[in-house]
mmCIF file of the N, C-alpha and C atoms, coordinates in Angstrom:
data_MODEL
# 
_entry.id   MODEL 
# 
loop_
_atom_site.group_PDB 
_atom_site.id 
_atom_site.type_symbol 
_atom_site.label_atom_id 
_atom_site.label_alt_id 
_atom_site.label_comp_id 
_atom_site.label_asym_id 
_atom_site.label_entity_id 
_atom_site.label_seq_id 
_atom_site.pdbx_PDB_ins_code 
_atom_site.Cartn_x 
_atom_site.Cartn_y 
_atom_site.Cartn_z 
_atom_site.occupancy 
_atom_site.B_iso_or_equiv 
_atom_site.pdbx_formal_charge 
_atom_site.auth_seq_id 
_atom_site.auth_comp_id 
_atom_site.auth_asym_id 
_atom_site.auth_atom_id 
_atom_site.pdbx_PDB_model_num 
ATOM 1   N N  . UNK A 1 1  ? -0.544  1.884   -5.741  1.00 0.00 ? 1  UNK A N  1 
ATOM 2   C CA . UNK A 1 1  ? 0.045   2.609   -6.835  1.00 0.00 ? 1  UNK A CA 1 
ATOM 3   C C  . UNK A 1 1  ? -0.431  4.055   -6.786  1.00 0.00 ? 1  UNK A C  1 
ATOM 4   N N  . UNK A 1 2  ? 0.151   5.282   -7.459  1.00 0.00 ? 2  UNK A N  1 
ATOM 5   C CA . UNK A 1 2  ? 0.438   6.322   -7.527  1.00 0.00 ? 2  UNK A CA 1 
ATOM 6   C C  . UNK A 1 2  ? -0.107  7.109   -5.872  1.00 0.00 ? 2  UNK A C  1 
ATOM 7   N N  . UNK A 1 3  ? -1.043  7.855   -5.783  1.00 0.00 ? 3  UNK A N  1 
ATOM 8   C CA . UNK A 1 3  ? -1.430  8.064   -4.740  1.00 0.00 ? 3  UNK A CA 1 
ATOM 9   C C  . UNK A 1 3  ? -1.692  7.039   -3.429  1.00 0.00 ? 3  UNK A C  1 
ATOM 10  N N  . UNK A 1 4  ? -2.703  5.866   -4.089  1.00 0.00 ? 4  UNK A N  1 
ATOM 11  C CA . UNK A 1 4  ? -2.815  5.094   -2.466  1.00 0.00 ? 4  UNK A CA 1 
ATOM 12  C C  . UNK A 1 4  ? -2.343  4.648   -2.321  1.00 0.00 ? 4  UNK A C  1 
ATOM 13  N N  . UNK A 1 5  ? -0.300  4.573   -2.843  1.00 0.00 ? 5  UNK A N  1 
ATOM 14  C CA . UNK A 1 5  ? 0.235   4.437   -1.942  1.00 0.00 ? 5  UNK A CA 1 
ATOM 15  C C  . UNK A 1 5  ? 0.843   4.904   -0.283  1.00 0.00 ? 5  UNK A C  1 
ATOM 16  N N  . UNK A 1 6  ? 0.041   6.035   -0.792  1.00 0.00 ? 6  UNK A N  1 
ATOM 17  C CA . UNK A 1 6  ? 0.096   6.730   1.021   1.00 0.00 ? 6  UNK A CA 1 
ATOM 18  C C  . UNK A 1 6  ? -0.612  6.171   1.613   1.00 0.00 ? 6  UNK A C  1 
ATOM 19  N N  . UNK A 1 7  ? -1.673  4.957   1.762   1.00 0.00 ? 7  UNK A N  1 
ATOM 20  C CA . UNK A 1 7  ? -2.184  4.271   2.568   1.00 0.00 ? 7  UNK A CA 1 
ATOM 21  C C  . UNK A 1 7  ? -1.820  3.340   3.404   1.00 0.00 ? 7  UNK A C  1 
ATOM 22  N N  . UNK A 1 8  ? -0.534  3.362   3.234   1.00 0.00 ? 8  UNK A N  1 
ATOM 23  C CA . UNK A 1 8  ? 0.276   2.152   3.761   1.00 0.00 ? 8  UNK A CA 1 
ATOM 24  C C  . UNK A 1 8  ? 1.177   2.730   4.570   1.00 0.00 ? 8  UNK A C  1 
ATOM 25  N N  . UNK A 1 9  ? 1.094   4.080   5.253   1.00 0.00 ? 9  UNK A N  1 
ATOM 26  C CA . UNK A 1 9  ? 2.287   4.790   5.898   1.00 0.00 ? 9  UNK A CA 1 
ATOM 27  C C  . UNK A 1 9  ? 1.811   4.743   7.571   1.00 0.00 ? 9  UNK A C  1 
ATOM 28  N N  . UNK A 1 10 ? 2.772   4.320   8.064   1.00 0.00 ? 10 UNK A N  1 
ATOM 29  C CA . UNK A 1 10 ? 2.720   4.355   10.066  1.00 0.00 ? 10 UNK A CA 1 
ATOM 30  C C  . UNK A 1 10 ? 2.218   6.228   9.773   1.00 0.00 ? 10 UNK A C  1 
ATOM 31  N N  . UNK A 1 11 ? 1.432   6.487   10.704  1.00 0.00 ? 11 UNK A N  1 
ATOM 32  C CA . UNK A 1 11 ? 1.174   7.894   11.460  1.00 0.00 ? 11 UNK A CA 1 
ATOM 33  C C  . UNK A 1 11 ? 0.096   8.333   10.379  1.00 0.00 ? 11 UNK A C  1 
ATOM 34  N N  . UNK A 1 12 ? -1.091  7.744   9.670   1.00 0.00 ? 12 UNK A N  1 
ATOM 35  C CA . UNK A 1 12 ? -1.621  8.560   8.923   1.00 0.00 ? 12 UNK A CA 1 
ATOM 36  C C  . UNK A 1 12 ? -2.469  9.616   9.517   1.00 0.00 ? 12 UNK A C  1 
ATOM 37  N N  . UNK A 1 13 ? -2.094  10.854  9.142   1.00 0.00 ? 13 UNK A N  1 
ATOM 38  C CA . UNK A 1 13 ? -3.078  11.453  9.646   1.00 0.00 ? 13 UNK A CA 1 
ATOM 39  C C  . UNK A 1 13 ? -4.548  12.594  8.600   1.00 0.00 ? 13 UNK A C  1 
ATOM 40  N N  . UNK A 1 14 ? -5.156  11.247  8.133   1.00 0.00 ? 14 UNK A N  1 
ATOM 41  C CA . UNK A 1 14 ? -6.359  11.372  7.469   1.00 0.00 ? 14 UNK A CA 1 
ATOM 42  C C  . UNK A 1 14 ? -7.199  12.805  7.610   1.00 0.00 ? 14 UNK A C  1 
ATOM 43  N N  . UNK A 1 15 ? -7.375  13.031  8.947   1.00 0.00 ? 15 UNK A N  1 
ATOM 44  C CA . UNK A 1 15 ? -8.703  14.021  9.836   1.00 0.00 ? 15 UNK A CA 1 
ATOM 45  C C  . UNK A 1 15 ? -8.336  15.324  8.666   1.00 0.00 ? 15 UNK A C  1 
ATOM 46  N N  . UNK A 1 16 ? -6.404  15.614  8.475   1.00 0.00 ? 16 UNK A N  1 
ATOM 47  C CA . UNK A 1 16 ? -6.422  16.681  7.969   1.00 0.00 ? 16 UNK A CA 1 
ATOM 48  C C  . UNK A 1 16 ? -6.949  17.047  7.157   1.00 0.00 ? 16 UNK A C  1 
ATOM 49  N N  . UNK A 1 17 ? -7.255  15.741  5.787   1.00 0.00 ? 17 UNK A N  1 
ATOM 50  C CA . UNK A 1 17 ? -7.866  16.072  4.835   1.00 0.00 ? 17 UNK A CA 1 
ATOM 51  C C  . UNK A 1 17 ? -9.098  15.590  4.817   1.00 0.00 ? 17 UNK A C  1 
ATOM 52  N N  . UNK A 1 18 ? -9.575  15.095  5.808   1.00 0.00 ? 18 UNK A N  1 
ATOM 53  C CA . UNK A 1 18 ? -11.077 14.489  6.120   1.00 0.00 ? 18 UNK A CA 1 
ATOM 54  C C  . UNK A 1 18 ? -11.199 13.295  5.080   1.00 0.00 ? 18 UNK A C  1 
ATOM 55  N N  . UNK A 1 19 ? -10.664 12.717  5.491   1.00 0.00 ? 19 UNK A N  1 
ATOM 56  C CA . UNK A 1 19 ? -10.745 11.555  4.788   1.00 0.00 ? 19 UNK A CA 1 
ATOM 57  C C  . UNK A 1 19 ? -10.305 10.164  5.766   1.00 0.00 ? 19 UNK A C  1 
ATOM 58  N N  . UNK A 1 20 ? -11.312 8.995   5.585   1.00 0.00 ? 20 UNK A N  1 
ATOM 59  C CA . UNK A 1 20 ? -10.900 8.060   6.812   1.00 0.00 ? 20 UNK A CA 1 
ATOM 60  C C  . UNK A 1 20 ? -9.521  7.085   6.590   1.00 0.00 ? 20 UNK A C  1 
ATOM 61  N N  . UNK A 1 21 ? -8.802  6.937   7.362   1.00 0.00 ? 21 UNK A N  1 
ATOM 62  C CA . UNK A 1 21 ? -7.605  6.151   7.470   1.00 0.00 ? 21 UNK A CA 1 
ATOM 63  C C  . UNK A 1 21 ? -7.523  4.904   6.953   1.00 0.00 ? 21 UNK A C  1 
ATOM 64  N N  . UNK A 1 22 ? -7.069  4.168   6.026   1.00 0.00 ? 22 UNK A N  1 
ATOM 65  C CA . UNK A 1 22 ? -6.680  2.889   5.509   1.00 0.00 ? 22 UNK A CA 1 
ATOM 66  C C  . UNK A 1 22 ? -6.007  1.805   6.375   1.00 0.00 ? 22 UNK A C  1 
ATOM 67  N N  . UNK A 1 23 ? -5.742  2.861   7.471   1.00 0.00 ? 23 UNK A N  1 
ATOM 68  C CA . UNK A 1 23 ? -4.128  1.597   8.361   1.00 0.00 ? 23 UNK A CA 1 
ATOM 69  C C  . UNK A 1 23 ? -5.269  0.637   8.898   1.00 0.00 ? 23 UNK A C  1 
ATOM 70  N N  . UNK A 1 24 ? -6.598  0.409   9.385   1.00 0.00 ? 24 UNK A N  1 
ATOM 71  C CA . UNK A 1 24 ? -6.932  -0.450  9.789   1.00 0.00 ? 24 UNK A CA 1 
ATOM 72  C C  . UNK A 1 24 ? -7.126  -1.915  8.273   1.00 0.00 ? 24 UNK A C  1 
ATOM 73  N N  . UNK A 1 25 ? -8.605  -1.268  7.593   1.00 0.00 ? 25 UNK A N  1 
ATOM 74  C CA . UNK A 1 25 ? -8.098  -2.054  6.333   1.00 0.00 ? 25 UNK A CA 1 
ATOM 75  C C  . UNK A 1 25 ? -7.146  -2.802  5.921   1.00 0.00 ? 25 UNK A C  1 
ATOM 76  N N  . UNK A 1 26 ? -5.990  -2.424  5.839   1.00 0.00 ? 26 UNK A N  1 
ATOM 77  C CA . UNK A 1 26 ? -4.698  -2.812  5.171   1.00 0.00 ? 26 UNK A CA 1 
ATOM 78  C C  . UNK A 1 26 ? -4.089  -3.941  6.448   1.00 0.00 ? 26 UNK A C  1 
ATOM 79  N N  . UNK A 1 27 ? -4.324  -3.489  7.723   1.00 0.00 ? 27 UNK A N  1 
ATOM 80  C CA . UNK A 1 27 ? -3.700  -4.469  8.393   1.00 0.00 ? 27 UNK A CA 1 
ATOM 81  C C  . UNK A 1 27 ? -4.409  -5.261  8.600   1.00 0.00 ? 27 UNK A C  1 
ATOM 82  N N  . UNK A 1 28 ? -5.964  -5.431  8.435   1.00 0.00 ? 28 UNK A N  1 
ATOM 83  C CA . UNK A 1 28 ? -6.616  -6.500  8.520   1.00 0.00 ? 28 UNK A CA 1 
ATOM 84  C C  . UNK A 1 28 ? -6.382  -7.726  7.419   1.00 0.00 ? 28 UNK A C  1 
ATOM 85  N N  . UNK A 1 29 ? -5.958  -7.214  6.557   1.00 0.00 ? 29 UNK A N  1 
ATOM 86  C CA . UNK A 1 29 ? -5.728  -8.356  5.603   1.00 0.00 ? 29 UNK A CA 1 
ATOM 87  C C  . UNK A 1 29 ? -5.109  -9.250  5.716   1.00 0.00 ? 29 UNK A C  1 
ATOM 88  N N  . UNK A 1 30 ? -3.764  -8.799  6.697   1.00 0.00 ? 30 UNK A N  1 
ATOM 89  C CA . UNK A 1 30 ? -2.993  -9.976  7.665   1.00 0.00 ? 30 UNK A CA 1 
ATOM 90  C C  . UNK A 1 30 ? -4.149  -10.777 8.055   1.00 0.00 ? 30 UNK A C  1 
ATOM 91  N N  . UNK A 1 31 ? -5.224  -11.058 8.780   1.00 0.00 ? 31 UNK A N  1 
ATOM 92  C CA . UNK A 1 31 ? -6.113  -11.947 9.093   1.00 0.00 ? 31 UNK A CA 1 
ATOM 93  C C  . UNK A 1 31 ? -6.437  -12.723 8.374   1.00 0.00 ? 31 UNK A C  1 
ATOM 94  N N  . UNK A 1 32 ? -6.704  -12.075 6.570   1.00 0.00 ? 32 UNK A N  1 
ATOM 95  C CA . UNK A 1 32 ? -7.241  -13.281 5.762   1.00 0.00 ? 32 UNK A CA 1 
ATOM 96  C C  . UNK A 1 32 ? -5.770  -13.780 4.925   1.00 0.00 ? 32 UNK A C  1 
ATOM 97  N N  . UNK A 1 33 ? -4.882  -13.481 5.289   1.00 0.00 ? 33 UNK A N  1 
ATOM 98  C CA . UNK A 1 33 ? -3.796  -14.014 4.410   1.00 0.00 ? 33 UNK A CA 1 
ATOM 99  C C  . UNK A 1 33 ? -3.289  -13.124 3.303   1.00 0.00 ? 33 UNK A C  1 
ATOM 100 N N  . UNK A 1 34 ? -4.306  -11.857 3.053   1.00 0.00 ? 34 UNK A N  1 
ATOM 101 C CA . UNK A 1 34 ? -3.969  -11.421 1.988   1.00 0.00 ? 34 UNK A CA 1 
ATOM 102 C C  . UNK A 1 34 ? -2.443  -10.633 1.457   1.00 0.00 ? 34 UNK A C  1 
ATOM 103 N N  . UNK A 1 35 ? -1.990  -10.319 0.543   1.00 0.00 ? 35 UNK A N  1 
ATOM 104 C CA . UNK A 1 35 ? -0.695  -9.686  0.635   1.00 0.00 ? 35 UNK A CA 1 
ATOM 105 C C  . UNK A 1 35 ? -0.835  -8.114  0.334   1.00 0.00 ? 35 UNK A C  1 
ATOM 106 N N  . UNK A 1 36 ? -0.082  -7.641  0.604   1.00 0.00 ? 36 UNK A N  1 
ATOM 107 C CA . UNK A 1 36 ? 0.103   -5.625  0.353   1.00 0.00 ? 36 UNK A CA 1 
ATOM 108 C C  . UNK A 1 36 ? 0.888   -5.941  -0.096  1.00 0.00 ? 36 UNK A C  1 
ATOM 109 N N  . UNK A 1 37 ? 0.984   -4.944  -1.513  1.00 0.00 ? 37 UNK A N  1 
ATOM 110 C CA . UNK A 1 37 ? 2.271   -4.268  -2.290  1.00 0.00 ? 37 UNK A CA 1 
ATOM 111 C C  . UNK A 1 37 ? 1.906   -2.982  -2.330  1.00 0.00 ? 37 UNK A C  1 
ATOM 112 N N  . UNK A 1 38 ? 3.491   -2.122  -2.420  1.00 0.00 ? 38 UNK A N  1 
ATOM 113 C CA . UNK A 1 38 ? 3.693   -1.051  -2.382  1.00 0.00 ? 38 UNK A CA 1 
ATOM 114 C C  . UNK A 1 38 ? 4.426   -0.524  -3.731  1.00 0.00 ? 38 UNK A C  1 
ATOM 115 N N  . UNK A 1 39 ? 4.538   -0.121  -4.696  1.00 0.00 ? 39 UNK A N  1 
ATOM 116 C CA . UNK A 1 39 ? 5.006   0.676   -5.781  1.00 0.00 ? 39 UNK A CA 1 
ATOM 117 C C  . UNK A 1 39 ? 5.800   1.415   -5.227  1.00 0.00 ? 39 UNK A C  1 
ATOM 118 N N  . UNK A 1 40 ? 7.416   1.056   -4.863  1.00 0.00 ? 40 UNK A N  1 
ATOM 119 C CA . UNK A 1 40 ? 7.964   1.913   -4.247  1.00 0.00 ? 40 UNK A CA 1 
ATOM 120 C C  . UNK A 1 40 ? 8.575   3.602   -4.761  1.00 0.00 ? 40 UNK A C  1 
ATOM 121 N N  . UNK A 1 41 ? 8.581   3.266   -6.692  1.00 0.00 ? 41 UNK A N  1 
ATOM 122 C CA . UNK A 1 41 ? 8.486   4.469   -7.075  1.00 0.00 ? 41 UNK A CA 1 
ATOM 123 C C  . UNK A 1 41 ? 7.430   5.511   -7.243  1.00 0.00 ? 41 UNK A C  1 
ATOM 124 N N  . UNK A 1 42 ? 6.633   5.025   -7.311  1.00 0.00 ? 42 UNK A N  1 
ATOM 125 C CA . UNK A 1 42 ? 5.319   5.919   -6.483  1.00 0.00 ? 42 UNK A CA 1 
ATOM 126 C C  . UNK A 1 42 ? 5.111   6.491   -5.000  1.00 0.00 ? 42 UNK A C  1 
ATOM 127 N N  . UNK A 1 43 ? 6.004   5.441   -4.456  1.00 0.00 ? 43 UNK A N  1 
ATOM 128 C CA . UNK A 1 43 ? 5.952   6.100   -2.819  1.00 0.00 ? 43 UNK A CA 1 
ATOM 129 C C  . UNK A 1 43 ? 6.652   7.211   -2.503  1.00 0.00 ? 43 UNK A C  1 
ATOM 130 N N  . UNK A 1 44 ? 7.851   6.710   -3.668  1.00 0.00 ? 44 UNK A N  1 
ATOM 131 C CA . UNK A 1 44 ? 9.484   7.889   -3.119  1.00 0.00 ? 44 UNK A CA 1 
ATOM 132 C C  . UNK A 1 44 ? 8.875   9.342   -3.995  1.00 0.00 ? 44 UNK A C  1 
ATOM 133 N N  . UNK A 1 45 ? 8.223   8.962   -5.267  1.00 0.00 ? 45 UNK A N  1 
ATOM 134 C CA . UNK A 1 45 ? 7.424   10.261  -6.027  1.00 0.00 ? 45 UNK A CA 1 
ATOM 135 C C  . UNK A 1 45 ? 6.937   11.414  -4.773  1.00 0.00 ? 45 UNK A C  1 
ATOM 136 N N  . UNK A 1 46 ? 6.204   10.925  -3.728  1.00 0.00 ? 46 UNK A N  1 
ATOM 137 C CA . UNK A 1 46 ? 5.423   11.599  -3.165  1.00 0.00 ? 46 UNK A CA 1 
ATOM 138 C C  . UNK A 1 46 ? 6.298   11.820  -1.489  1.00 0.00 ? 46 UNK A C  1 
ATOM 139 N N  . UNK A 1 47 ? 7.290   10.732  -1.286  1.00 0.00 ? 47 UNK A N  1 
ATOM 140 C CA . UNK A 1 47 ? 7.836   10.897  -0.179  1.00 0.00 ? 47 UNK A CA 1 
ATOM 141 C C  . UNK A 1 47 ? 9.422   10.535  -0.064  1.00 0.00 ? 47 UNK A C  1 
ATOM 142 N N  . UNK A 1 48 ? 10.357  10.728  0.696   1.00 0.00 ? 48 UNK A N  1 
ATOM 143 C CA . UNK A 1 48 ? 11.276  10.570  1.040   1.00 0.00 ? 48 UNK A CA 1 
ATOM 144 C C  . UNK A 1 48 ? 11.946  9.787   2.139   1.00 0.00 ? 48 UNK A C  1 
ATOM 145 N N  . UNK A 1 49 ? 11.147  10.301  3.356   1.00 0.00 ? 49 UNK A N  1 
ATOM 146 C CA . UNK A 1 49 ? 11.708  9.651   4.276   1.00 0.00 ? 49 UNK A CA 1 
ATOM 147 C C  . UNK A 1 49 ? 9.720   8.946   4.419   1.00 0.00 ? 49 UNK A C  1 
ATOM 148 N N  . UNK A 1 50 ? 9.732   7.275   4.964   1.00 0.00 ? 50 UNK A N  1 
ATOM 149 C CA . UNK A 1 50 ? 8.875   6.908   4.607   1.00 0.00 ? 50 UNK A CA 1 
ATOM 150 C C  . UNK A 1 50 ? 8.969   5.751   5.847   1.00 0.00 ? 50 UNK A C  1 
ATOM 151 N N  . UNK A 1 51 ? 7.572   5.390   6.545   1.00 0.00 ? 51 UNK A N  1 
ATOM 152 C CA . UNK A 1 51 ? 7.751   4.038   7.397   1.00 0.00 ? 51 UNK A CA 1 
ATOM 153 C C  . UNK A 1 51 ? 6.223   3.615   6.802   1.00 0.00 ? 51 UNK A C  1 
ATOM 154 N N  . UNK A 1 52 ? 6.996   2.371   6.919   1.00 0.00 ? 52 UNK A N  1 
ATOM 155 C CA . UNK A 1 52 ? 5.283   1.454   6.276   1.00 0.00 ? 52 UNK A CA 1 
ATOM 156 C C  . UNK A 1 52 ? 4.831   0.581   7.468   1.00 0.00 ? 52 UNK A C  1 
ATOM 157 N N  . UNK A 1 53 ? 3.419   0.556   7.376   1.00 0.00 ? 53 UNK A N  1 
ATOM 158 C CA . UNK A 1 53 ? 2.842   -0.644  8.141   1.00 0.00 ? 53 UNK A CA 1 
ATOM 159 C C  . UNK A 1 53 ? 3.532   -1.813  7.525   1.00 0.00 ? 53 UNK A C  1 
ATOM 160 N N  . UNK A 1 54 ? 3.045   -2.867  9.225   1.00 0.00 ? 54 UNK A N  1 
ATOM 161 C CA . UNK A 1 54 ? 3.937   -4.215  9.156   1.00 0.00 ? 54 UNK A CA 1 
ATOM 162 C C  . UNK A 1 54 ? 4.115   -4.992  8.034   1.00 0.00 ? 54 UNK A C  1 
ATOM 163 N N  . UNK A 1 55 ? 2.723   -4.813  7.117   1.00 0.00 ? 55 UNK A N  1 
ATOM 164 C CA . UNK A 1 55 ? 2.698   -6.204  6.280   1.00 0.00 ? 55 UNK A CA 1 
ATOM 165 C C  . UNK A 1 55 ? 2.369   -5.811  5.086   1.00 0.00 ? 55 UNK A C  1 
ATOM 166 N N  . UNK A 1 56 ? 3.446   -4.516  4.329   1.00 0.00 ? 56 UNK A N  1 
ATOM 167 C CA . UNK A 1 56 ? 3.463   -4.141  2.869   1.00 0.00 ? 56 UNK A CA 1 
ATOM 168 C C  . UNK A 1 56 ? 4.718   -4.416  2.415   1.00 0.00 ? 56 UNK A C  1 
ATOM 169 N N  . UNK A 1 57 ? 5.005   -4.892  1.400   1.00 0.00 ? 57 UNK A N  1 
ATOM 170 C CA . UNK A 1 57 ? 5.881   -5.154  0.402   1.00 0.00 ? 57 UNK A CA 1 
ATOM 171 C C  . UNK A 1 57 ? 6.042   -4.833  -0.587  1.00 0.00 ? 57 UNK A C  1 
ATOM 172 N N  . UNK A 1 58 ? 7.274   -4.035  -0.375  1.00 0.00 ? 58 UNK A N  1 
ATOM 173 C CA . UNK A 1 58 ? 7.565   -3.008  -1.609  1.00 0.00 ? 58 UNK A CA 1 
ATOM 174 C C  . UNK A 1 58 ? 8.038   -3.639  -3.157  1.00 0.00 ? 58 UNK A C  1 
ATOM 175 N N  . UNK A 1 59 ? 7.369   -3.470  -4.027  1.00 0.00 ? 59 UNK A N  1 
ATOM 176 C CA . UNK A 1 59 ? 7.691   -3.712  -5.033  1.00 0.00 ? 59 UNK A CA 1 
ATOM 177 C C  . UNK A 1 59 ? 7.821   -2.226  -6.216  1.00 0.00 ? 59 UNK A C  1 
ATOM 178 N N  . UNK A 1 60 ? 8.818   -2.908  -7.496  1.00 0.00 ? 60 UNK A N  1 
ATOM 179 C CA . UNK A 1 60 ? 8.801   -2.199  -8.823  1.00 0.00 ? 60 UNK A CA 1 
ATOM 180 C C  . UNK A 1 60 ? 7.888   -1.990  -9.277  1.00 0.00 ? 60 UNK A C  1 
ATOM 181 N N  . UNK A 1 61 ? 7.800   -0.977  -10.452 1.00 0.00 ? 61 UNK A N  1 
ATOM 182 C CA . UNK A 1 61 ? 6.827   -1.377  -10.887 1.00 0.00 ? 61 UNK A CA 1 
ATOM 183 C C  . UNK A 1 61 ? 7.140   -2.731  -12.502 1.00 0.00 ? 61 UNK A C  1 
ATOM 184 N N  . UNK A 1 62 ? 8.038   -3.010  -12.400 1.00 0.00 ? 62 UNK A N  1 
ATOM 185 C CA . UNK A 1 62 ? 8.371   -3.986  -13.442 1.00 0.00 ? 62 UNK A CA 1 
ATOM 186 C C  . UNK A 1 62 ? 7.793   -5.425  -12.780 1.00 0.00 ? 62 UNK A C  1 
ATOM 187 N N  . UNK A 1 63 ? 7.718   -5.480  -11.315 1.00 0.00 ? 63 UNK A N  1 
ATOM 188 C CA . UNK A 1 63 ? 6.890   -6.993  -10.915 1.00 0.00 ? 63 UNK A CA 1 
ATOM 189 C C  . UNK A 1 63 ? 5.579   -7.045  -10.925 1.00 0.00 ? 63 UNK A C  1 
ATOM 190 N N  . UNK A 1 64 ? 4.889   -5.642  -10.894 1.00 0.00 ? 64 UNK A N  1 
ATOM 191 C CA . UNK A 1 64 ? 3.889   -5.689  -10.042 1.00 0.00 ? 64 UNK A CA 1 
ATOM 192 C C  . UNK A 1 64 ? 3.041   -6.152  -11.740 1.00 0.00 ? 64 UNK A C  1 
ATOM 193 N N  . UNK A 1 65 ? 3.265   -6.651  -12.716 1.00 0.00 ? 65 UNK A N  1 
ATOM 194 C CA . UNK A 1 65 ? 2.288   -7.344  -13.877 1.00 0.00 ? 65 UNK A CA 1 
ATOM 195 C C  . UNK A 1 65 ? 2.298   -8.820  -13.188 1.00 0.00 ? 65 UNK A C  1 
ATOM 196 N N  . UNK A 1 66 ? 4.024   -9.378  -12.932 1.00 0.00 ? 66 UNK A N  1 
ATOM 197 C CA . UNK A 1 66 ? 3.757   -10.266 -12.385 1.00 0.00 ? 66 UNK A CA 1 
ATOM 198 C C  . UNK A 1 66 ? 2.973   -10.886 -11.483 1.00 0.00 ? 66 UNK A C  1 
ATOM 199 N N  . UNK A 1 67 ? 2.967   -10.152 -10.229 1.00 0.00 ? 67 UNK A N  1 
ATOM 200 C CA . UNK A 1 67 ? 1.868   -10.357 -9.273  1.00 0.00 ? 67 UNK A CA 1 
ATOM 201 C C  . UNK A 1 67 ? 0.622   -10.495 -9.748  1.00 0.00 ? 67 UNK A C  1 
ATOM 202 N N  . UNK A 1 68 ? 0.016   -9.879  -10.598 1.00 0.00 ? 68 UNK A N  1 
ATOM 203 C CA . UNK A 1 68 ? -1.135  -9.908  -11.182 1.00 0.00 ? 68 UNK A CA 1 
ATOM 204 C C  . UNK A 1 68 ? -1.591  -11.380 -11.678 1.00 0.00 ? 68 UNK A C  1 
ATOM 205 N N  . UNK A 1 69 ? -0.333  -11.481 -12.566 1.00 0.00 ? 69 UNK A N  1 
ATOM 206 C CA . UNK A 1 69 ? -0.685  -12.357 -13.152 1.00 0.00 ? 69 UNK A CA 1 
ATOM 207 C C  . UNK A 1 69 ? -0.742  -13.865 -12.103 1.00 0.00 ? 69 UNK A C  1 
ATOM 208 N N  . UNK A 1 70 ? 0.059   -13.700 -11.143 1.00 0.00 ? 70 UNK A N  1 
ATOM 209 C CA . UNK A 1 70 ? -0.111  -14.892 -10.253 1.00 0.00 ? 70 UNK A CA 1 
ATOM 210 C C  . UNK A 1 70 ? -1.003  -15.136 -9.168  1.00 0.00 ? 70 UNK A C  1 
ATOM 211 N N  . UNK A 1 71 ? -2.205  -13.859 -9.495  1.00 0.00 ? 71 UNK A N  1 
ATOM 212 C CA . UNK A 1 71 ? -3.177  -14.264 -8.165  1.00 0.00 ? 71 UNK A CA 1 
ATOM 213 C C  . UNK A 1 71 ? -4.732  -13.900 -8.910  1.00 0.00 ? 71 UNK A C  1 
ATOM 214 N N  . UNK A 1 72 ? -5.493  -14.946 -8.361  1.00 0.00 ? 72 UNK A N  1 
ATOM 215 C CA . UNK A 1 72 ? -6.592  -14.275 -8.821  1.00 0.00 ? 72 UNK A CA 1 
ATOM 216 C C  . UNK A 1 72 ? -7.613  -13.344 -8.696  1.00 0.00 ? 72 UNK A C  1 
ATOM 217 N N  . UNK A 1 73 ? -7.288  -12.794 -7.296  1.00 0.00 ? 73 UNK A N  1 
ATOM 218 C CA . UNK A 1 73 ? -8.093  -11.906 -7.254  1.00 0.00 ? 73 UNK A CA 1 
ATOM 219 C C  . UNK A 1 73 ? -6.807  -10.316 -6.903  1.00 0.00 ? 73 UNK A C  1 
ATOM 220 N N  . UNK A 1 74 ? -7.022  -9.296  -7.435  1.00 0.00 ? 74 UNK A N  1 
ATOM 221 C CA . UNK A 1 74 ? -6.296  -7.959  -7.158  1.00 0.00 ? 74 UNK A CA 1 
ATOM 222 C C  . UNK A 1 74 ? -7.179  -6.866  -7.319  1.00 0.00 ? 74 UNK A C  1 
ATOM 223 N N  . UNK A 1 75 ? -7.432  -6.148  -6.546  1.00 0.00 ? 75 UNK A N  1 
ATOM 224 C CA . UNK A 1 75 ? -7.609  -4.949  -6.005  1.00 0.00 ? 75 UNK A CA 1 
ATOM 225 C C  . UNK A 1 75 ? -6.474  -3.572  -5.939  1.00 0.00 ? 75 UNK A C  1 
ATOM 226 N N  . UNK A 1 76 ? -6.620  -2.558  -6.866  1.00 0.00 ? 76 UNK A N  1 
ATOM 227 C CA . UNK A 1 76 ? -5.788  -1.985  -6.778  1.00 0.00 ? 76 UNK A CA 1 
ATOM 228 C C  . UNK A 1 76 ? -6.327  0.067   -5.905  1.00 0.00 ? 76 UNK A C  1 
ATOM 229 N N  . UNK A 1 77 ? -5.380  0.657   -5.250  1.00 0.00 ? 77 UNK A N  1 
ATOM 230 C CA . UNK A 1 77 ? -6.212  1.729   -4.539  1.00 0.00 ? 77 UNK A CA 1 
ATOM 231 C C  . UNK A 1 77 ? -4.652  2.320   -4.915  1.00 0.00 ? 77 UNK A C  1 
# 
């Protein structure tokens, strides 16, 4: 949501702002099963033309209570 949703974008290039890259993180979670969502009106806020790593799923923000409510553990960045 709002900003880290730029963490989820193919080509990050972090160094510019010195800050370390998320794409590993985020794709590791594929390993434990975990799921990525993306706030896609937060994404389009900040971008237009947009490619996401493999294993994010774009959601509203009208689901994303739902999700919440159906898992027990959430982490939000």
């Amino acid at each position: 949501m709002g900003d880290g949703t730029l963490s989820v974008l193919v080509g990050q290039e972090s160094k510019a702002i010195d800050m370390p890259s998320n794409v590993d993180a985020v794709t590791d979670l594929d390993d434990f099963e975990g799921e990525v969502y993306c706030i896609e009106e937060d994404l389009r806020e900040r971008l237009e033309d947009i490619e996401l790593i493999s294993n994010v799923q774009m959601i509203s923000w009208d689901r994303i209570g739902e999700i919440i409510k159906e898992h027990d553990l959430v982490t939000t960045f």
